[in-house]
Z-matrix of the N, CA and C atoms (Angstrom, degrees):
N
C 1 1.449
C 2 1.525 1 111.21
N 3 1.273 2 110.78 1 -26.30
C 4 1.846 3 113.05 2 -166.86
C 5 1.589 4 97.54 3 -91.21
N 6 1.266 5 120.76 4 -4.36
C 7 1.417 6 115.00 5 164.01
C 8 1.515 7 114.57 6 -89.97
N 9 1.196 8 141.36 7 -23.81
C 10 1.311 9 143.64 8 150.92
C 11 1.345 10 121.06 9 -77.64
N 12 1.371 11 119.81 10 0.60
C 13 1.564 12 121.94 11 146.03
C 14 1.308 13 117.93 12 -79.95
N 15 1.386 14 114.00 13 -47.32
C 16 1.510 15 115.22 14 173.16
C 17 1.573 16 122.85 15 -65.63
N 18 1.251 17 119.61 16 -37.74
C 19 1.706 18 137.85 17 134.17
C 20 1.685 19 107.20 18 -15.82
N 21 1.023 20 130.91 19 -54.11
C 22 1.213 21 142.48 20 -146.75
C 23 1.517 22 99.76 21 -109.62
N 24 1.343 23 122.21 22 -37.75
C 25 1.648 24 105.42 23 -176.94
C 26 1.681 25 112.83 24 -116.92
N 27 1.605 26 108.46 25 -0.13
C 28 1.415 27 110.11 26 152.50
C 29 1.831 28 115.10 27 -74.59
N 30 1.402 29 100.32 28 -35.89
C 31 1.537 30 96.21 29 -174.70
C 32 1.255 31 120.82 30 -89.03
N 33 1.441 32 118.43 31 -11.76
C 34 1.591 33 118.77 32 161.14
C 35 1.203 34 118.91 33 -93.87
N 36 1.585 35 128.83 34 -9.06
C 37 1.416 36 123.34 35 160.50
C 38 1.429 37 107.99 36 -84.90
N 39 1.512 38 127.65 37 6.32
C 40 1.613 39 117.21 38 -176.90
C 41 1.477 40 98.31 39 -114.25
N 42 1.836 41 107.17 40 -26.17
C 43 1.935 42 106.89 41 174.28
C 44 1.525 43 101.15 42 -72.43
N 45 1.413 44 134.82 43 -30.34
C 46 1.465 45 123.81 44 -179.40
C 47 1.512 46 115.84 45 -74.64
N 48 1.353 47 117.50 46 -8.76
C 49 1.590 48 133.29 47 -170.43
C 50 1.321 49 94.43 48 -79.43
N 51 1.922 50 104.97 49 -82.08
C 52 1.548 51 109.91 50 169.68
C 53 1.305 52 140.73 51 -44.58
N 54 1.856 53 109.84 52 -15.84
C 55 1.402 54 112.16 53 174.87
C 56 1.494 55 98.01 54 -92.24
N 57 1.046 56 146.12 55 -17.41
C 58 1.490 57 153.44 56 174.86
C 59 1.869 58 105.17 57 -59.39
N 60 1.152 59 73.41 58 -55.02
C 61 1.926 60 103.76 59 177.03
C 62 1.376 61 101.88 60 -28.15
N 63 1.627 62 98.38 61 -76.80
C 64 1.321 63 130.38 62 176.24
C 65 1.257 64 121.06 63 -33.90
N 66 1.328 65 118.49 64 -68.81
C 67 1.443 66 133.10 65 -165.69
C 68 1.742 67 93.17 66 -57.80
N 69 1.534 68 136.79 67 -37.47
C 70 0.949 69 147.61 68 -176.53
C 71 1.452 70 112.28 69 -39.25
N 72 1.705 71 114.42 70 -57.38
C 73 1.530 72 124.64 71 -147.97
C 74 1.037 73 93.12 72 -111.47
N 75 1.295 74 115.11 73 173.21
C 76 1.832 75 131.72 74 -161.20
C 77 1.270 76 93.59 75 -141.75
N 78 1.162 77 119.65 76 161.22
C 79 1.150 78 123.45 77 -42.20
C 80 1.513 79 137.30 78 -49.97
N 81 1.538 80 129.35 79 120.38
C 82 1.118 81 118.19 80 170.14
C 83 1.394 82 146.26 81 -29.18
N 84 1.360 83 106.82 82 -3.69
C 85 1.517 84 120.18 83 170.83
C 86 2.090 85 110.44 84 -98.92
N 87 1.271 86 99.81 85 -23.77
C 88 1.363 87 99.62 86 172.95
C 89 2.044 88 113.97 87 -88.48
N 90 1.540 89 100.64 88 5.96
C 91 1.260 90 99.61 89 176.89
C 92 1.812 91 121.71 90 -86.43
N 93 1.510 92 89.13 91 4.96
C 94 1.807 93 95.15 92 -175.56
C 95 1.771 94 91.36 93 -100.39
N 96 0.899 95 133.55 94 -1.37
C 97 1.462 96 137.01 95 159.22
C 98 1.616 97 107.63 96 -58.94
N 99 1.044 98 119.08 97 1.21
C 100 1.759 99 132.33 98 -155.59
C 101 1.384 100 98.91 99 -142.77
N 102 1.364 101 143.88 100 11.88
C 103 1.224 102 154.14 101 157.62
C 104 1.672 103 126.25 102 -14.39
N 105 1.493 104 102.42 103 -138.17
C 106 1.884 105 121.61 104 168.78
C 107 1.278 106 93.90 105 -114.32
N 108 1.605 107 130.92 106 -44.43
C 109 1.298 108 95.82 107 -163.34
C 110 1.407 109 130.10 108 -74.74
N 111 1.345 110 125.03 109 -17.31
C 112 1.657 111 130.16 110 -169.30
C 113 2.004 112 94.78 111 -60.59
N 114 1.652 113 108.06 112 -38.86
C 115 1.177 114 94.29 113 -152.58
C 116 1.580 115 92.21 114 -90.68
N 117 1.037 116 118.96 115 -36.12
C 118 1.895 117 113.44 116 -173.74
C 119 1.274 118 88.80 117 -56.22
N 120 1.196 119 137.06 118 -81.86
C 121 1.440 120 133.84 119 179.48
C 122 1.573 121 105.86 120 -13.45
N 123 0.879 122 122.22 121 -37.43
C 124 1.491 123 114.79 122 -170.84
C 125 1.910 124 121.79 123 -95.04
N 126 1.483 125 85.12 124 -19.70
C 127 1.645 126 111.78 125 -177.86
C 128 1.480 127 110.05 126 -67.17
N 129 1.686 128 96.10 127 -32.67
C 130 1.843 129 131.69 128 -157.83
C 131 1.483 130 79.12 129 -72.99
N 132 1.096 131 127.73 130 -68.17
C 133 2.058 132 139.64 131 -130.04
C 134 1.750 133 101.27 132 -97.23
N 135 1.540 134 101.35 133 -11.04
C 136 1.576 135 98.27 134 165.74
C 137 1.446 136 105.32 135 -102.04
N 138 1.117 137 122.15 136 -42.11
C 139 1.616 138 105.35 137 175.70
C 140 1.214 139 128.19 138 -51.99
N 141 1.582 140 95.18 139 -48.03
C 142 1.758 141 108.05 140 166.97
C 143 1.350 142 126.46 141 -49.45
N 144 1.299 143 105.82 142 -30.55
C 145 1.593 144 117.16 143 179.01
C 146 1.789 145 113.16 144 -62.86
N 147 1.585 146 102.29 145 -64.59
C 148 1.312 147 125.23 146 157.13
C 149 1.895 148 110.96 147 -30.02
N 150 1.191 149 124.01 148 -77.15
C 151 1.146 150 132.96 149 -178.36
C 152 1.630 151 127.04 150 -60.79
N 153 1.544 152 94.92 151 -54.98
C 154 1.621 153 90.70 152 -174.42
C 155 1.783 154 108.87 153 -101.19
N 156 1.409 155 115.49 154 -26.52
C 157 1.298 156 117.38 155 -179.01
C 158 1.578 157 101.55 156 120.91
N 159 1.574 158 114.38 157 155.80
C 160 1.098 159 124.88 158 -163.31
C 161 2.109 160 108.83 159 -65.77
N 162 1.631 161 100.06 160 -46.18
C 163 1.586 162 102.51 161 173.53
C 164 1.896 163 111.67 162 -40.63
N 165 1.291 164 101.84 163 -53.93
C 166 1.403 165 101.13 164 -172.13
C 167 1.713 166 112.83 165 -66.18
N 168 1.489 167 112.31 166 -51.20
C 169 1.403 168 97.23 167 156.38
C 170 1.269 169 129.77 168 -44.68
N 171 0.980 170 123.94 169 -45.72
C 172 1.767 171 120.34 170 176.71
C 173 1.681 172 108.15 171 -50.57
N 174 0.912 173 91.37 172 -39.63
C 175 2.168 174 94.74 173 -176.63
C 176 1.471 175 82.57 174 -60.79
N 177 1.263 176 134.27 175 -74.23
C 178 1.662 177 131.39 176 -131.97
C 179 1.704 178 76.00 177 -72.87
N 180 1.399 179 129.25 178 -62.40
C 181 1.485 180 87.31 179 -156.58
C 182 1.104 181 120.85 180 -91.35
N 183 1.333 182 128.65 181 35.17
C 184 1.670 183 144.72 182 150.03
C 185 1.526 184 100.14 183 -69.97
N 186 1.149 185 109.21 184 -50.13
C 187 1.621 186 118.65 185 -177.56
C 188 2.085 187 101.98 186 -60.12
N 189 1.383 188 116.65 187 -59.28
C 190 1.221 189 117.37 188 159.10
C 191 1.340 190 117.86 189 -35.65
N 192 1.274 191 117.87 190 -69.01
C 193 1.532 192 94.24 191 175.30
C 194 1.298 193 141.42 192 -89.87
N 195 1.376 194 117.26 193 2.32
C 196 1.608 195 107.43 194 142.66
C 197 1.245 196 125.07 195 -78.03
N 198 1.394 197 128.66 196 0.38
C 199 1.371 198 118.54 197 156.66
C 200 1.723 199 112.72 198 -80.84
N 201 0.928 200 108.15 199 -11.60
C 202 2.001 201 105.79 200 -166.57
C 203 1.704 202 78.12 201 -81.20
N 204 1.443 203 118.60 202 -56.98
C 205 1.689 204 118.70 203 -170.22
C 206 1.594 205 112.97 204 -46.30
N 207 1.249 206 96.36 205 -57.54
C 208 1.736 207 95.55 206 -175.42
C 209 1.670 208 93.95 207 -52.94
N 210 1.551 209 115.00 208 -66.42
C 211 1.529 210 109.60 209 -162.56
C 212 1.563 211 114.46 210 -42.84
N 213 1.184 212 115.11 211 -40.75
C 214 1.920 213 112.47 212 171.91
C 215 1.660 214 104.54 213 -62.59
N 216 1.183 215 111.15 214 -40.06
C 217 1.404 216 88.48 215 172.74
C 218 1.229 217 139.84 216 -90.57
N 219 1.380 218 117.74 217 -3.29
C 220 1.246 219 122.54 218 130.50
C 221 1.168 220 138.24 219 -47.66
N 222 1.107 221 122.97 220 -65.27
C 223 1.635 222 129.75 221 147.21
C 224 1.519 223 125.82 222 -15.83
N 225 1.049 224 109.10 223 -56.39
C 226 1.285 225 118.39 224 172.43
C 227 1.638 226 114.18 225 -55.35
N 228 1.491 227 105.67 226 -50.43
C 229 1.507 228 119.29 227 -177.54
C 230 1.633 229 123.59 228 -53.57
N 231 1.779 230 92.91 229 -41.25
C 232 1.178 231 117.33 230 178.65
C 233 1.674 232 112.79 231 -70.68
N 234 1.535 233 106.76 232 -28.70
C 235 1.480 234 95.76 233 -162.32
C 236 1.887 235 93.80 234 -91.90
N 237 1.347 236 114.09 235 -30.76
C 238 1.689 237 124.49 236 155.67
C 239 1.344 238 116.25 237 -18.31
N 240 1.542 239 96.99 238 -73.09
C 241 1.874 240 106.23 239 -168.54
C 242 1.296 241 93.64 240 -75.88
N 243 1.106 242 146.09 241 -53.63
C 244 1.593 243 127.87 242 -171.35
C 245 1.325 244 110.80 243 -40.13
N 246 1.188 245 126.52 244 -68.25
C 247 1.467 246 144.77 245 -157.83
C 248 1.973 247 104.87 246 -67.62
N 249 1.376 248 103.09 247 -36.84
C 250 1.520 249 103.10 248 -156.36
C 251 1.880 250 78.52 249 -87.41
N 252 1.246 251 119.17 250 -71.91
C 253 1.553 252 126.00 251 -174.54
C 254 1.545 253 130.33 252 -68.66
N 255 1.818 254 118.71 253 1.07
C 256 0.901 255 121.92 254 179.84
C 257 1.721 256 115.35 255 59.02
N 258 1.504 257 138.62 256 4.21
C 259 1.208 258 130.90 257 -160.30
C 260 1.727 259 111.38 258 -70.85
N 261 1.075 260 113.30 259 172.68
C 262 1.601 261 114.30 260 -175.81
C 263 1.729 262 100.76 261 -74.77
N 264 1.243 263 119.08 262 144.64
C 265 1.637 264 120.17 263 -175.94
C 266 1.218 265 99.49 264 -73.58
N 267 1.458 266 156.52 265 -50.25
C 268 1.279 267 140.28 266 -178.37
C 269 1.858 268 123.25 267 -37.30
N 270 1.153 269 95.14 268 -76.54
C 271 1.477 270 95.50 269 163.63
C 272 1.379 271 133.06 270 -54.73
N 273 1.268 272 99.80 271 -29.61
C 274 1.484 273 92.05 272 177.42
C 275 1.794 274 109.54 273 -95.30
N 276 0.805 275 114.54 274 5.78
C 277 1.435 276 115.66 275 159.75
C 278 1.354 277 127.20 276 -95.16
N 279 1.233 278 115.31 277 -27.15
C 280 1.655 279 146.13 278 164.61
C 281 1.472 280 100.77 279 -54.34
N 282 1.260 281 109.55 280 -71.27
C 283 1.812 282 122.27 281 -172.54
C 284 1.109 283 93.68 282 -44.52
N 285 1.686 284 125.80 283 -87.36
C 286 1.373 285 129.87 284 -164.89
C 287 1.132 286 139.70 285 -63.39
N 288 1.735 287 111.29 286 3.22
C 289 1.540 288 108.67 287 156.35
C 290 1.511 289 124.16 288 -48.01
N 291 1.700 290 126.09 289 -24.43
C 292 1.277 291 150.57 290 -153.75
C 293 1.962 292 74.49 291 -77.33
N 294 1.308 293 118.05 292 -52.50
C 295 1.221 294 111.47 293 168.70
C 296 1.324 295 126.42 294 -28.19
N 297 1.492 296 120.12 295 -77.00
C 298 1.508 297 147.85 296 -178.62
C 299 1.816 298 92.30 297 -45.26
N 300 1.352 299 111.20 298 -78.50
C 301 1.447 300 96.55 299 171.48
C 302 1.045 301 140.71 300 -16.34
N 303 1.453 302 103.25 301 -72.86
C 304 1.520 303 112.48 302 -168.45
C 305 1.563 304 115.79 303 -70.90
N 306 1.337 305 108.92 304 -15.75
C 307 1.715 306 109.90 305 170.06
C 308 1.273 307 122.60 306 -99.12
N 309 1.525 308 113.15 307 -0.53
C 310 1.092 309 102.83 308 164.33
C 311 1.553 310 126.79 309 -111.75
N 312 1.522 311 93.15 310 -0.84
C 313 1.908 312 111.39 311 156.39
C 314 1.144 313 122.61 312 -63.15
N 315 2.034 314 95.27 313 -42.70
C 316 1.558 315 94.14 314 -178.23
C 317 1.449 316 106.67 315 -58.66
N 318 1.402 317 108.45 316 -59.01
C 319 1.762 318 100.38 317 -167.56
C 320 1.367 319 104.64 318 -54.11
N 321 1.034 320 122.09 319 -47.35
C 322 2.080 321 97.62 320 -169.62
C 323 1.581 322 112.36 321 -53.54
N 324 1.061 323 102.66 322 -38.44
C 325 1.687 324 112.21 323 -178.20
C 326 1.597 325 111.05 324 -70.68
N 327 1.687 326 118.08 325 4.64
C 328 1.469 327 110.55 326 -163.98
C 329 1.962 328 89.03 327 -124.09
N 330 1.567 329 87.96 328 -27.71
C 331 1.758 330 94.39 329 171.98
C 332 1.727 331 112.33 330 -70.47
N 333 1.004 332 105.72 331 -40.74
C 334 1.249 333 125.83 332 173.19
C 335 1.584 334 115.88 333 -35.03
N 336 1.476 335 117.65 334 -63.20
C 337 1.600 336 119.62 335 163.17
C 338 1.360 337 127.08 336 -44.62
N 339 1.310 338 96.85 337 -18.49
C 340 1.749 339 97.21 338 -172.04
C 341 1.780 340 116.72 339 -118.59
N 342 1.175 341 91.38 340 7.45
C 343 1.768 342 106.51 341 174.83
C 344 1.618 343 97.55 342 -119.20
């Protein structure tokens, strides 16, 4: 239980940091770039540190950041086909997660050879 307390007041004293952050920079639409995840992510890689040891943290946030990579490039893909093909955003956000996946399999599986 005292690890989901500590869960809970590392990651809401690091979401009030980044939302502080936020409220700071302009445009107000680039202030949700400053969200929950930068700081849970970060809440995640100190507990882990604490608990499992620094090696195993290093995997998870290797794993963290080939998911942020694939997700921009998804993103990107997604904001592509909308604009170039006009398609409805549901589906086409649906379809191209197969995107997000598959690039961020590839990289673990490409990190993988060299660890």
């Amino acid at each position: 239980m005292s690890e989901f307390v500590m869960r809970f007041l590392i990651g809401g004293a690091v979401v009030s940091l980044f939302a502080a952050i936020g409220d700071v920079l302009r445009p107000k639409s680039f202030a949700g770039l400053f969200g929950a995840a930068p700081s849970i992510a970060l809440a995640t890689v100190g507990l882990t540190i604490s608990k499992q040891g620094s090696q195993y943290a290093a995997a998870e946030a290797h794993s963290m950041i080939f998911g942020a990579i694939a997700f921009f490039i998804y993103a990107i893909s997604v904001s592509r086909v909308l604009a170039r093909y006009k398609t409805a955003a549901l589906p086409t956000t649906i379809i191209l997660m197969s995107v997000w996946f598959a690039v961020s399999i590839g990289l673990w599986r490409w990190w993988g050879r060299f660890s």
